[in-house]
C-alpha atoms as a printed R data frame, in Angstrom:
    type eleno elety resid chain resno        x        y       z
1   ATOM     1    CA   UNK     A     1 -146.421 -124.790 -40.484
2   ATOM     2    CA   UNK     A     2 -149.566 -125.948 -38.736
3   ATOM     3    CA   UNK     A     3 -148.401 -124.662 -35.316
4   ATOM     4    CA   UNK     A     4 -147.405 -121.233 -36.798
5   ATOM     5    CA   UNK     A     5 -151.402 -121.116 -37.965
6   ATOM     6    CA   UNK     A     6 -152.127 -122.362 -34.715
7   ATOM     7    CA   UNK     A     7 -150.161 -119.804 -33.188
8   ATOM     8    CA   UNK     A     8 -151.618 -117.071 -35.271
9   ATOM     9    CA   UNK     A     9 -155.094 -117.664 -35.091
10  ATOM    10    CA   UNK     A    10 -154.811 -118.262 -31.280
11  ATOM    11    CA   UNK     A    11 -153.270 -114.159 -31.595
12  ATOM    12    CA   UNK     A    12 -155.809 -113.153 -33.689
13  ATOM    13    CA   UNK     A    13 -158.754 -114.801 -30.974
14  ATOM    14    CA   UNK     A    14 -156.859 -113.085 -28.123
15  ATOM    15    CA   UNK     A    15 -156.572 -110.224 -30.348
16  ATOM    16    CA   UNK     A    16 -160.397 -109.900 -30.394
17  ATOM    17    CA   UNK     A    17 -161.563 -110.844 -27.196
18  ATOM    18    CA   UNK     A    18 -159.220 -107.829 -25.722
19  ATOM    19    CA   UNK     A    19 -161.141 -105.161 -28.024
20  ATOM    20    CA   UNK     A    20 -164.204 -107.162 -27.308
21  ATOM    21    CA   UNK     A    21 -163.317 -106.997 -23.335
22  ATOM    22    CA   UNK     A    22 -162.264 -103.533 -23.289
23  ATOM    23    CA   UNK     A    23 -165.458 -102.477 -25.304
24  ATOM    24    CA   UNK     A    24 -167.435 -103.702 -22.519
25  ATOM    25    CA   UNK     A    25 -165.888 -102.345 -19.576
26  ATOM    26    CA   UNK     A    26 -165.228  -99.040 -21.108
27  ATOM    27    CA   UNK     A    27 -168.477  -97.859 -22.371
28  ATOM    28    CA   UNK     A    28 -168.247  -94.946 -24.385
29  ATOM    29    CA   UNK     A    29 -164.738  -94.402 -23.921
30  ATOM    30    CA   UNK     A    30 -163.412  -97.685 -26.221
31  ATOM    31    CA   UNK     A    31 -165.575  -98.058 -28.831
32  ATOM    32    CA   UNK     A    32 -165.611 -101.050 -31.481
33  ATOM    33    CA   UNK     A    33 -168.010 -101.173 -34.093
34  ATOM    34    CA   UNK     A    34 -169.698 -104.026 -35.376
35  ATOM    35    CA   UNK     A    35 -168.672 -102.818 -39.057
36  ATOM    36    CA   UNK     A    36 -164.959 -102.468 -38.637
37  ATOM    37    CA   UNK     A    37 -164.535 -105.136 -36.409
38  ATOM    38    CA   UNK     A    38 -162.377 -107.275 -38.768
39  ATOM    39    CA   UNK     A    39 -160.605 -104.627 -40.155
40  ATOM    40    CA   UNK     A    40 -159.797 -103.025 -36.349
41  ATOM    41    CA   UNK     A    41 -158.874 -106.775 -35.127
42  ATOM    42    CA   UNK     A    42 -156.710 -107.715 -38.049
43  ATOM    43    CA   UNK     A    43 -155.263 -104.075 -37.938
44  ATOM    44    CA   UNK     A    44 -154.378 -104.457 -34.205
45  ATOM    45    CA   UNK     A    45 -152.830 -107.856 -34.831
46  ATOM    46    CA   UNK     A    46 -150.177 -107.034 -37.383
47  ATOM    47    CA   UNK     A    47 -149.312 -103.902 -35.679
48  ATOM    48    CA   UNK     A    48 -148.634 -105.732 -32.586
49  ATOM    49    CA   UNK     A    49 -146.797 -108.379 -34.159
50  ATOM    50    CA   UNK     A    50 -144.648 -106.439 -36.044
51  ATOM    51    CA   UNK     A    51 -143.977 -103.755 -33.047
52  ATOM    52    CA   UNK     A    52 -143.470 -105.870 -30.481
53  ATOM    53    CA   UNK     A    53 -140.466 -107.055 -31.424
54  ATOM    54    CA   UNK     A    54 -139.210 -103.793 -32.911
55  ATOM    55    CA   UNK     A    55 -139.878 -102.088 -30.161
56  ATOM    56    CA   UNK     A    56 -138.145 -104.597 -27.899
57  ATOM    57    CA   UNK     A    57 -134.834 -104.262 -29.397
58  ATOM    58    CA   UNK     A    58 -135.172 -100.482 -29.109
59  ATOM    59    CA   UNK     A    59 -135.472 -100.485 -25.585
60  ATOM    60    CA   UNK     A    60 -133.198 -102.953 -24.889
61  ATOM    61    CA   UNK     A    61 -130.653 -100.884 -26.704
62  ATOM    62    CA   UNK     A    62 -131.839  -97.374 -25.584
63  ATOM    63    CA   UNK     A    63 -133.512  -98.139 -22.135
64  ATOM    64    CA   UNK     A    64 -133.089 -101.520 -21.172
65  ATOM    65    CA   UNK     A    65 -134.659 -100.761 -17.727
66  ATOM    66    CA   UNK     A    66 -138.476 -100.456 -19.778
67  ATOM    67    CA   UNK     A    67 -137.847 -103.816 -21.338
68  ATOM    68    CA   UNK     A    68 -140.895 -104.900 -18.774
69  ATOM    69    CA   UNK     A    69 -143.649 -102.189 -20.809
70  ATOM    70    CA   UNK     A    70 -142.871 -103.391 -24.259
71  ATOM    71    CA   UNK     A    71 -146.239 -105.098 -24.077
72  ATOM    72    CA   UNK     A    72 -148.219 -102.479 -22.893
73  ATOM    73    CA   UNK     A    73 -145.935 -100.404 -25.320
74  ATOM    74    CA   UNK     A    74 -146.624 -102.279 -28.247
75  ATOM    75    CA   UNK     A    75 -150.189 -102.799 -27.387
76  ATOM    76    CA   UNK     A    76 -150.863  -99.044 -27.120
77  ATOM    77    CA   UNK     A    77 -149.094  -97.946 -30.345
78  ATOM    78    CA   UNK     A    78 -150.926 -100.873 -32.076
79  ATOM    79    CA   UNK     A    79 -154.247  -99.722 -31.009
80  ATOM    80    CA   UNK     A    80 -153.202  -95.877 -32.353
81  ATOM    81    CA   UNK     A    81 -152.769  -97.585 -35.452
82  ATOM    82    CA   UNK     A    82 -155.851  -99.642 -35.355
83  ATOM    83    CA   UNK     A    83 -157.739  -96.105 -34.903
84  ATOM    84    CA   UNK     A    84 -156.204  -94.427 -37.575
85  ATOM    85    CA   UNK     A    85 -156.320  -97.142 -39.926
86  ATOM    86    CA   UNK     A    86 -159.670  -98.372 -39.455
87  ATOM    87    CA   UNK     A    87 -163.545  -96.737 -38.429
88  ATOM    88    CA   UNK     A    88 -163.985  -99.821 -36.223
89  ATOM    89    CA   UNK     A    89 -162.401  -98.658 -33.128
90  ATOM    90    CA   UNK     A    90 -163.085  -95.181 -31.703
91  ATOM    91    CA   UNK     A    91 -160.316  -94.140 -28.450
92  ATOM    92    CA   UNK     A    92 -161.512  -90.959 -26.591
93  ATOM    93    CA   UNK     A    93 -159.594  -89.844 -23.551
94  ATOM    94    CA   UNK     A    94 -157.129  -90.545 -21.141
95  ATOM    95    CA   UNK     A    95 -159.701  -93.348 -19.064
96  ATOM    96    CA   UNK     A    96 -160.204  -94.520 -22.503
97  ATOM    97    CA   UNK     A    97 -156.141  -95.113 -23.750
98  ATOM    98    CA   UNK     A    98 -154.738  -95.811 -20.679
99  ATOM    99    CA   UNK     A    99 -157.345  -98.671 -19.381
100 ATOM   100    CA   UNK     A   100 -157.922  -99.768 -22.465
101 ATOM   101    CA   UNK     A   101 -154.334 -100.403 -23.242
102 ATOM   102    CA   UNK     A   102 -154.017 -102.265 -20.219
103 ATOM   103    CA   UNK     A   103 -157.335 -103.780 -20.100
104 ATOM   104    CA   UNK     A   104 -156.252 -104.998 -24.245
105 ATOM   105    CA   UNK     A   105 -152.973 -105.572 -23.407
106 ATOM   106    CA   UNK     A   106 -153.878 -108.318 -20.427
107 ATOM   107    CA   UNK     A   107 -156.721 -110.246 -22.463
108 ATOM   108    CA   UNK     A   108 -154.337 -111.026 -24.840
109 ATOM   109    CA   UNK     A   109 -151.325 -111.316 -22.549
110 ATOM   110    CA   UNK     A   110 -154.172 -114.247 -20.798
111 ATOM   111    CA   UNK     A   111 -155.374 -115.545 -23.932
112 ATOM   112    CA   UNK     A   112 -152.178 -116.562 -25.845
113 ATOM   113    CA   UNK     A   113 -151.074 -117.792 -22.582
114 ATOM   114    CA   UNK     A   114 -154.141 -120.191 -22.153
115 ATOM   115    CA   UNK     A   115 -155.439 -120.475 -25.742
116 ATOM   116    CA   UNK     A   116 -152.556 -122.575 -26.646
117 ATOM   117    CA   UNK     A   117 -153.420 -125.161 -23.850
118 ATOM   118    CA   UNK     A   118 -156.695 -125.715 -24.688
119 ATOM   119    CA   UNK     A   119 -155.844 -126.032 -28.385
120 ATOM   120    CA   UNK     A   120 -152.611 -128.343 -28.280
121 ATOM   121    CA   UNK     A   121 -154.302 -130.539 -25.532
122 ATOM   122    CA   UNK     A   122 -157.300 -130.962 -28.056
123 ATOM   123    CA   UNK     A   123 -154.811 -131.689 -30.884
124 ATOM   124    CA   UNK     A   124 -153.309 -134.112 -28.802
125 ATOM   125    CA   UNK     A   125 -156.056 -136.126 -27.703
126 ATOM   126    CA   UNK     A   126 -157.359 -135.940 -30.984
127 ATOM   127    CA   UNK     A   127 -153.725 -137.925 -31.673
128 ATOM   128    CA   UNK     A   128 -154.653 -140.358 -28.913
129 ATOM   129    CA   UNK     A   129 -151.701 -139.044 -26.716
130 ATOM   130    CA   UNK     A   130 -152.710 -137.863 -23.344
131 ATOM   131    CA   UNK     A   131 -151.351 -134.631 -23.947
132 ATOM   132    CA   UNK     A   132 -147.963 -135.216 -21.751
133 ATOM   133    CA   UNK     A   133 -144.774 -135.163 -22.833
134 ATOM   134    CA   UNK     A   134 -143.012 -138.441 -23.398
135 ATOM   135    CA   UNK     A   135 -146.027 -140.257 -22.952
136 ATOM   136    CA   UNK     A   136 -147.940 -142.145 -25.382
């Protein structure tokens, strides 16, 4: 139960830190405001949790050759919901959804990739283990 949390919250940080990344390096065209953030981050994060896998057994069924995009699928239709659903994040042109996809879609891709790391080798030390399997 405590690594499901684990695993969540380590999403929902990745989650963030892709808006948060793609805000910056898309000025103007991906914009996140400060009082939506929650709502746009916790929007973004069920939608892609819940696509992702949807949309993987689609395409494995219907195109299996695309099974590769389902992130950058998932990510993209997550972040059309995030701007429908919430004020906090504003999408204007093509620069704007196809970078910032991609751009959102890597920071997390990184982050619950290396999050999990950091975390677990914290939680292990904190155990007195040196973090290394089979290993006390």
């Amino acid at each position: 139960m405590i690594r499901l949390l684990i695993r969540a919250l380590i999403f929902l940080v990745s989650a963030a830190l892709g808006l948060l990344v793609a805000t910056w390096l898309l000025d103007g065209d991906f914009v996140l405001s400060a009082s939506g953030f929650v709502v746009a981050v916790l929007v973004f994060t069920v939608a892609q949790s819940v696509l992702s896998p949807f949309i993987a057994k689609t395409t494995a069924r219907f195109a299996p050759s695309f099974l590769g995009g389902i992130g950058l699928v998932s990510t993209l239709v997550a972040l059309a919901l995030a701007t429908l659903v919430s004020d906090g994040l504003r999408i204007t042109g093509a620069k704007g959804w196809i970078l910032g996809t991609v751009i959102v879609w890597l920071v997390t891709a990184l982050g619950t990739l290396l999050l999990p790391m950091i975390f677990l080798k914290e939680k292990a030390a904190e155990r007195g283990g040196t973090g290394k399997p089979g290993r006390p």
